[in-house]
N, C-alpha and C positions, 0 to 999 in steps of 0.2 A: 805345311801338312806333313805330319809324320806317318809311320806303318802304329799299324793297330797292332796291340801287344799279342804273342802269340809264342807257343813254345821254340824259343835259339835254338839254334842249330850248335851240337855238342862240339867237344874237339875235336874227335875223330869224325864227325860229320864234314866240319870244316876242313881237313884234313883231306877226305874222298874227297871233295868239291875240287880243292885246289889242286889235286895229281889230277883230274879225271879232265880238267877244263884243258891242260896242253897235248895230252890223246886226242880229245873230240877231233882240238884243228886237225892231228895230222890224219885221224879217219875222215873228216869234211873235206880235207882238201886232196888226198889223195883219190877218191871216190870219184871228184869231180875230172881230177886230172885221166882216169882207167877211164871212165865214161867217153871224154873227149878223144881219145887214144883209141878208143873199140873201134873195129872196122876199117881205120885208118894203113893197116899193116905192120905199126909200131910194133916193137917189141916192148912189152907191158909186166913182162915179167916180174921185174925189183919193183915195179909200184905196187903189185899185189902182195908180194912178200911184207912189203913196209903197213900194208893195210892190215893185212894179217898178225901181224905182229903187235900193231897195235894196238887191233882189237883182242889176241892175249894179254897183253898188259891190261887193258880196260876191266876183262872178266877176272885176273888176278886181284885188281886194287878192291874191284867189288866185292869178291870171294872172300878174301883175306881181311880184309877191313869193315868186316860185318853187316855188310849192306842189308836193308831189311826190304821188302818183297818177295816178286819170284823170282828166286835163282836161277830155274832150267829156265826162264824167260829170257834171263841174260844172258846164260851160257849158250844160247840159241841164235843169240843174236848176230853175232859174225858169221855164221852159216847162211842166216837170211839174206844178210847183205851181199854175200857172195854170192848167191843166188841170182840177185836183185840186178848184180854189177853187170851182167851181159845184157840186161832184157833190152835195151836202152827205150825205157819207159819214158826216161825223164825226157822225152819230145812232147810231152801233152804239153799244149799253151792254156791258158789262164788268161782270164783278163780282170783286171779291180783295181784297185789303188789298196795298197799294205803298209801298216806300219809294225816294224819288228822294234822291238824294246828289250835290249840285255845291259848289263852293267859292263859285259868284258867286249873288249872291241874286237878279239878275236873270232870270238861267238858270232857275232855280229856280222863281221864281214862272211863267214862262212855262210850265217844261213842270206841274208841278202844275195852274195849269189848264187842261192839256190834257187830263191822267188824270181830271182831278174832270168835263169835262163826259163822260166816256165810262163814269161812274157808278162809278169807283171809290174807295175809300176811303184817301184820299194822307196819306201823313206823309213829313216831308224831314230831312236833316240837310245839314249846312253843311261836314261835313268828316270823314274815313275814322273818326277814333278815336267821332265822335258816332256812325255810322252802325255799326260794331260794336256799342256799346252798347246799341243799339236793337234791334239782329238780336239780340243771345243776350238780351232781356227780353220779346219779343212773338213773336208769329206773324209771316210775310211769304207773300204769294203771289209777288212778284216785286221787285228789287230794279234797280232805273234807277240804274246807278253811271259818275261823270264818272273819265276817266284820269284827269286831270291835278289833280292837288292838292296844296298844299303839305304837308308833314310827314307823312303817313301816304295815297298816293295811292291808286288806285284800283283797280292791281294788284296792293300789299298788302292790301286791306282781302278782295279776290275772294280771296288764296293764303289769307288766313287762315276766309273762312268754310270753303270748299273742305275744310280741314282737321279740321273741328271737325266730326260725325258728327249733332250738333242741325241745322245750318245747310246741310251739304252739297249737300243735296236741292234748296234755294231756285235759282231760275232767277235769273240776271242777263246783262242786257243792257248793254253797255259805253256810253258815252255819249262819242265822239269828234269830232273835227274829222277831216277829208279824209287830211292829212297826216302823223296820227299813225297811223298802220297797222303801223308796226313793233310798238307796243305794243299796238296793236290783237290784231293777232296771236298775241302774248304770251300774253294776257288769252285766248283763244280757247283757246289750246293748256292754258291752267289750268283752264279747266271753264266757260267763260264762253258763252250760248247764244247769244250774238249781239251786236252791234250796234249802232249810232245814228249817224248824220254829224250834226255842227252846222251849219246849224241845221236846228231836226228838223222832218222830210218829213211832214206828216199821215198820207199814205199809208202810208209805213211805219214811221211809227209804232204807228199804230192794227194793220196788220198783224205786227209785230214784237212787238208789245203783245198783241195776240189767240193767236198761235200760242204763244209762251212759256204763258199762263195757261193755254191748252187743254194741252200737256203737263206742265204743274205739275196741273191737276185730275187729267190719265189717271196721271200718276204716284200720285196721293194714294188714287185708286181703286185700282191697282194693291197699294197698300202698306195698306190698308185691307181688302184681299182674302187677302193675305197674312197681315195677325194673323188674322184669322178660321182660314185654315188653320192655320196655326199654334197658335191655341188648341185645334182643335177634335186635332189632331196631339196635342195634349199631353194633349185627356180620353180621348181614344183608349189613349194610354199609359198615363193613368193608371187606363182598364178595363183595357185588358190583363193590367197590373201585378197588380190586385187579382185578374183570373180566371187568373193564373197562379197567383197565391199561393190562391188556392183550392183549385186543384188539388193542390199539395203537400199542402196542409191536411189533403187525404183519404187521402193516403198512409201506412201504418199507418211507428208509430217503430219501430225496430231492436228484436231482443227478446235474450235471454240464457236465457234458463228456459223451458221445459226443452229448446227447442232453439237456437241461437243463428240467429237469421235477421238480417241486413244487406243493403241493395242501391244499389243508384248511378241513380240519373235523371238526364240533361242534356239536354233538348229543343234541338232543333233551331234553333226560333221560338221566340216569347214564347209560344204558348201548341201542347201536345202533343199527337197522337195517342195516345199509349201512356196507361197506367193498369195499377193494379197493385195486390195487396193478400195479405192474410191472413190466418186469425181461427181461434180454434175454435173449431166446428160443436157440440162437447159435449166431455165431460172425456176423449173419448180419442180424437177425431179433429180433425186439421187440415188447414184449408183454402188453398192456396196458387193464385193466381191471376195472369196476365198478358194485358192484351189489346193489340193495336195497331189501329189503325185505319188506314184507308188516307188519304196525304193528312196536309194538316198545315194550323195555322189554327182560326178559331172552331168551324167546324164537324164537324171531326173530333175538337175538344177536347169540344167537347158532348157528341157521340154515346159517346164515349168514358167522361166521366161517366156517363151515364144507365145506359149498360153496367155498370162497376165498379159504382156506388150496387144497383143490382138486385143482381150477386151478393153483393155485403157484407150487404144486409138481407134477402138471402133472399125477394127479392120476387118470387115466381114460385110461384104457388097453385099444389099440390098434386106440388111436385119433392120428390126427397130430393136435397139435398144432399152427402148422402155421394156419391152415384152422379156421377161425372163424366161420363160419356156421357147420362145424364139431363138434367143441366144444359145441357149443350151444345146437346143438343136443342132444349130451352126459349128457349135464346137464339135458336136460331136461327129459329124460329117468332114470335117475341117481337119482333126487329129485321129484317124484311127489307128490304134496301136501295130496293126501289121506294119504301116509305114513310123513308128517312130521306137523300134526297136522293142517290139512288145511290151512299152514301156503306156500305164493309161492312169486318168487320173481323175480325182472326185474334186467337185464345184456346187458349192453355195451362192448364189446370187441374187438380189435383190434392188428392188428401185423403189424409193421412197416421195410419192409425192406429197409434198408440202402443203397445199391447201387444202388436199381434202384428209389428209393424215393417215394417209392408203399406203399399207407396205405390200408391193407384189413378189411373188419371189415364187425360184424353183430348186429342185436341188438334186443333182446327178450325184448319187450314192453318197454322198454326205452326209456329215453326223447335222441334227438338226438343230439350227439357230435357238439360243432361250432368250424370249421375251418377259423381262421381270417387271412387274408393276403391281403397285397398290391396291389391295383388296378392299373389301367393304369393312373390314373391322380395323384396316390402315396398315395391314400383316400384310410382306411381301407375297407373290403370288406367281408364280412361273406359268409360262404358257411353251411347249415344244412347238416349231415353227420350219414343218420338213414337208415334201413330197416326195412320192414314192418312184424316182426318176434312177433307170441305170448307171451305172457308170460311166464317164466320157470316153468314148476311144473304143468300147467292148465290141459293139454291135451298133453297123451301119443304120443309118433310116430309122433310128427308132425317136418318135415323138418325147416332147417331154412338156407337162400339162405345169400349169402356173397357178396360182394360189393367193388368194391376199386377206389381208389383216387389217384393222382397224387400229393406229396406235396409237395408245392412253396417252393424254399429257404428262410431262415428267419421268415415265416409263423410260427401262434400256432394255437395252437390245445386244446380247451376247453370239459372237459368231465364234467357235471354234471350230479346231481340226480335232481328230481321232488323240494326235499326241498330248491333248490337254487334259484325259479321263485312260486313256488307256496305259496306266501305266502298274508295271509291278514290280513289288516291295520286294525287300530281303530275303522272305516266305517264299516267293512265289507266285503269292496272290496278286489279280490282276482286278484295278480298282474298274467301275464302268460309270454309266452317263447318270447313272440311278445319283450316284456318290457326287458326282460331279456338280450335277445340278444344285443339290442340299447346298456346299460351298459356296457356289455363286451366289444363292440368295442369302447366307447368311455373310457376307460380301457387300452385296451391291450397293447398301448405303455408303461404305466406306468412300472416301477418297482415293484411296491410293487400292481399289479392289483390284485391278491389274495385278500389282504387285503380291498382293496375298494370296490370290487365286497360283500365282506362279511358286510364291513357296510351300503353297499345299503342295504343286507337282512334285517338287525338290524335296519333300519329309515327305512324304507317301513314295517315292524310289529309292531315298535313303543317300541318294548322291546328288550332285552337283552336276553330273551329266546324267542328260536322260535316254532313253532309248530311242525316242522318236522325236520328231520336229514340234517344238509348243510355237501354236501361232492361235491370239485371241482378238478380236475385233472389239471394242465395246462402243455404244453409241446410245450418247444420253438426249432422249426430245427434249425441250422445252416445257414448261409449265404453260396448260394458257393463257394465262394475265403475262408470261413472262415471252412471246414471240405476237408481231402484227408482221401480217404479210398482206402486202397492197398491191394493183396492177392499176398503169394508165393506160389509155389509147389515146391514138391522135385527135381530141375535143378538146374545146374549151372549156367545160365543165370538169374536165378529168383531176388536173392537178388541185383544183380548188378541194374537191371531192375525196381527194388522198389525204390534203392537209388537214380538212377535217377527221376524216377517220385516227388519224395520227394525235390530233388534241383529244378526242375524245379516251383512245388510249391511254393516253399521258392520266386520264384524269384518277385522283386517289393514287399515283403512283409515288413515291416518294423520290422525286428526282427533280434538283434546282432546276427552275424556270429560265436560267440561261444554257443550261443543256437540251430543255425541249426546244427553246428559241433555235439554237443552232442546227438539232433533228429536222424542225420543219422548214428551216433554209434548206439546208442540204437536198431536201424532199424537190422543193421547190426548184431550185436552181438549178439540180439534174435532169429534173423532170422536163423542162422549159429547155435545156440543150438537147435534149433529145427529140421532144419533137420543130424545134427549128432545124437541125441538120441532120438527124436521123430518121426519124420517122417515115419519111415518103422512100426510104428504099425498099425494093421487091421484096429482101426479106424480114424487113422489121414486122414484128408482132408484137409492140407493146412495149412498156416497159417496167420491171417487178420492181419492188421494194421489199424488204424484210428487217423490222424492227427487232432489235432482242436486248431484252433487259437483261444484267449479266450484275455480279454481286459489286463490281468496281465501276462501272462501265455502261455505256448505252453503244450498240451497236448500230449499225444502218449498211444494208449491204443491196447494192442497185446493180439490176443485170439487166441486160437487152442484148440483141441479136443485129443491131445496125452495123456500119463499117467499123473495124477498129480503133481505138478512142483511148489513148491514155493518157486521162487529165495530168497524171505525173511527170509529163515529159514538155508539154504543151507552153510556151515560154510566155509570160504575160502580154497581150496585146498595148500596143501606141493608147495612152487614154485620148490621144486627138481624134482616133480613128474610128467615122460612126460604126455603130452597133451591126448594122447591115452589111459591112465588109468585113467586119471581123471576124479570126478563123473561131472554130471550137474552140471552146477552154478560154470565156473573156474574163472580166473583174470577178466575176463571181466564184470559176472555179477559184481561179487564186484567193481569194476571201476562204472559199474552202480550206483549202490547202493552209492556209497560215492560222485558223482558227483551229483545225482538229489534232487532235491527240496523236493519233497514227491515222493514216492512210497507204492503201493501198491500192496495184490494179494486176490484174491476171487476165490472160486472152485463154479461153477455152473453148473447145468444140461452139467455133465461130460464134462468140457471145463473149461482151463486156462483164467483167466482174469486179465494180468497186468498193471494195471494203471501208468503210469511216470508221471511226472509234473517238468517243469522248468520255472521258471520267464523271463519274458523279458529281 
């Protein structure tokens, strides 16, 4: 690495330099000697004459030999120092680590002990490439660098810390003669904090030397303050993270059988107001639910959970669940907002029973569910699907009345929040339900309508974040040729009775005769364990069946309320071992189990739920 080309120094430049370098020492060193001498009682007389002296010679070479600056600055300058000579100033201590960098070793020992009596911790180098080396291997609190040096000088050694993102930070004060101000300036306009005429001023010295180190500490505090935010930014994120993905976590997955439910969530924020869910309550009712909370952030995502967690687990002594205006109620006695930081929230809620195809539902200030379904001319046809129920959490004791529907075959069933219609554009303009609903029905047939209904939000705001939380429920019924739902009791007549109903669906259907064969096993087989070892308990009431014809696929999905039963786990029985001692789950389940496609089993609000699946 060489110096970066720049105007030489002339002859008579070179000339100052080299008279002015064996002055300095004897002003640096005599300075120090009067200093150590003050107060002592010595006689100091001849070392001030010699300082005096020297320092006319110093303003001679500069006078005479054309020094360019301020001359009454120079010619001032041994009066200052005279001045300076009693104060004995130089007791302020310093504390840092310093490297001094001059080319003449003269220089060098002078100003090192100047830094080492002000308490600091000096190391030097003799020349630009040694004093690099030094900076990218140690620490520095501050760096005393001469211009002028040969081969790599003093304004490359500054361009290159300046550059390097380890080093950048370090203060450096330039260390000049009068005359060199061009490069002075140079150095200044490169990042250089300040500094130094030859020879060096105690005064400001130690002042040029104090104020660098105090803004290298406030810097170091400043940047020390910073990682801390910075880390604590990053555990922050990385709760966020985990209590966002929490929240997903409780989000029930998409189903197929026997109805098809899917939905779309995008929060706002890292973490949502909204929450959402669905389950069956028993083998013929389903529960479908949304709430929003007002507000967005920890604590709307809180109250938000503790909300959904209560309706999912049914934590509210002595509700029916079936009843949505019962629930509602509950809730809203259960969260009033004086106790949850005036924080309240709107709920959609609904129970869908399956045999009689009765949707009940009520709705605390919620935007209202759309029911889309086929018209008489086969043109989609929206139905709004609300009651006129407060908000939860506003006001104690207050009732909330329930409502129900009739629902079409084949029909869905849209539940949103506010954030799916409320949103505004570029303009200004703030789109409403009127607008919303249009989309959905020109939507619903699609497959992938989720998905399009969510990029009208995203072109209708014009961004990729929205203002508010999108949450959408969608839930497609069944065709009627396309779902049988059967129920046994504990007779003999029962299972024969189911099997029939089951062939006489099957019939005109287009599905091989070794899938229905296997439908009306399964029928059979479950039917037949259940009431040998389930049925006589106190709380068995039957047990359902639900056929669903699906475009790949036949379904069979058996639920009852006997003791817990998972034919999945149940190890095949001794075939030595009669029939009469053998536990649940004999040849037949495993006949089960090895003929179908998938199988599954789930224990919910104390009821079996075994899912079958066969291909076409």
């Amino acid at each position: 690495m060489k110096s970066e080309p720049h105007n030489p120094p002339d002859a008579v430049a070179q000339l100052r330099h080299d008279l002015r370098t064996p002055v300095n020492h004897i002003i640096g060193y005599s300075e120090m000697l009067i200093e150590d001498a003050s107060g002592s009682g010595s006689d100091i007389s001849d070392l001030k004459k010699i300082h005096s002296a020297a320092g006319e010679l110093l303003t001679l070479i500069n006078t005479r030999l054309h020094l360019g600056g301020d001359l009454e600055t120079q010619k001032a300058m041994p009066s200052i120092r005279a001045e300076n000579m009693d104060s004995h100033q130089d007791d302020c201590i310093f504390s840092g680590r310093v490297l001094a960098v001059d080319d003449n070793p003269g220089n060098l020992d002078v100003l090192e002990r100047r830094l080492i009596r002000h308490g600091l911790d000096v190391e030097t180098a003799e020349s630009g490439m040694e004093a690099l080396n030094l900076i990218r291997s140690r620490p520095f609190d501050l760096v005393l660098l001469d211009v002028m040096m040969p081969e790599v000088d003093g304004y490359s050694v500054l361009k290159e810390m300046k550059s390097d993102s380890q080093t950048k930070d370090i203060p450096v004060i330039m260390i000049s003669a009068l005359d060199q101000m061009e490069s002075v300036v140079r150095c200044i306009e490169a990042g250089a904090e300040d500094y130094l005429p030859k020879p060096f001023n105690p005064t400001l010295l130690r002042a040029r030397i104090g104020a660098c180190l105090e803004k290298k500490s406030l810097r170091d505090a400043e940047q020390g303050h910073l990682r801390k935010i910075e880390e604590t930014q990053r555990r922050l994120d990385k709760e966020l993270a985990e209590a966002a993905a929490y929240v997903r976590s409780i989000l029930p997955p998409p189903v197929e059988v026997p109805l098809r439910v899917d939905w779309k969530y995008r929060p706002s924020s890292e973490l949502a107001g909204d929450s959402f869910g669905y389950h069956w309550i028993d083998s013929e009712h389903f529960a479908v639910y949304l709430l929003d909370v007002c507000g967005h952030g920890v604590g709307a995502c809180l109250l938000s959970v503790s909300a959904i967690n209560v309706i999912r687990s049914g934590a509210l002594p002595g509700v029916d669940f079936q009843d949505p205006g019962a629930v509602l109620t509950a809730l809203n006695d259960a969260f009033p907002m004086e106790r949850q930081n005036n924080l309240y929230f709107t709920l959609w809620y609904g129970v869908y029973h399956a045999p009689s195809r009765m949707l009940t539902f009520a709705s605390g200030g919620h935007p209202p569910a759309l029911l889309v379904e086929a018209g008489p001319t086969g043109t989609l046809q929206s139905r709004r699907l609300t009651s006129n129920g407060m908000i939860i959490g506003v006001m104690e004791d207050m009732p909330f009345a329930a409502k129900s529907v009739e629902i079409p075959a084949g029909s869905h069933l849209f539940i949103p929040c506010d954030g799916c219609y409320e949103i505004r554009n570029g303009t200004g303009e703030m789109q409403d339900y009127d607008a919303f609903e249009t989309v959905v029905c020109s939507h619903t047939a699609s497959p992938d309508a989720l998905q399009k209904l969510e990029s009208w939000a995203i072109e209708m705001r014009g961004s990729e974040y929205l203002e508010d939380d999108f949450s959408l429920i969608q839930i497609q019924f069944p065709q009627m040729k396309e779902c049988l739902t059967l129920r046994i009791q504990n007779s003999d007549h029962a299972i024969a009775s189911a099997l029939g109903e089951a062939a006489s669906w099957f019939t005109g259907l287009e599905i091989p005769a070794a899938t229905q064969y296997f439908m009306r096993l399964a029928i059979e087989e479950l039917g037949t364990n259940w009431m040998k070892y389930s049925s006589q308990a106190a709380h068995a009431d039957g047990m359902g069946f639900e056929l669903l014809l699906c475009a790949d696929r036949v379904v069979l999905r058996a639920t009852d309320t006997g003791p817990a039963f998972n034919p999945l786990e149940v190890p095949p029985p001794p075939e030595t071992l009669p029939p009469e001692k053998r536990d649940p789950g004999g040849l037949g389940i495993l006949l089960l189990r090895k003929m179908a496609d998938r199988m599954s089993y789930e224990r919910r609000a104390s009821m079996n739920i075994v899912t079958i699946e066969k291909n076409r």
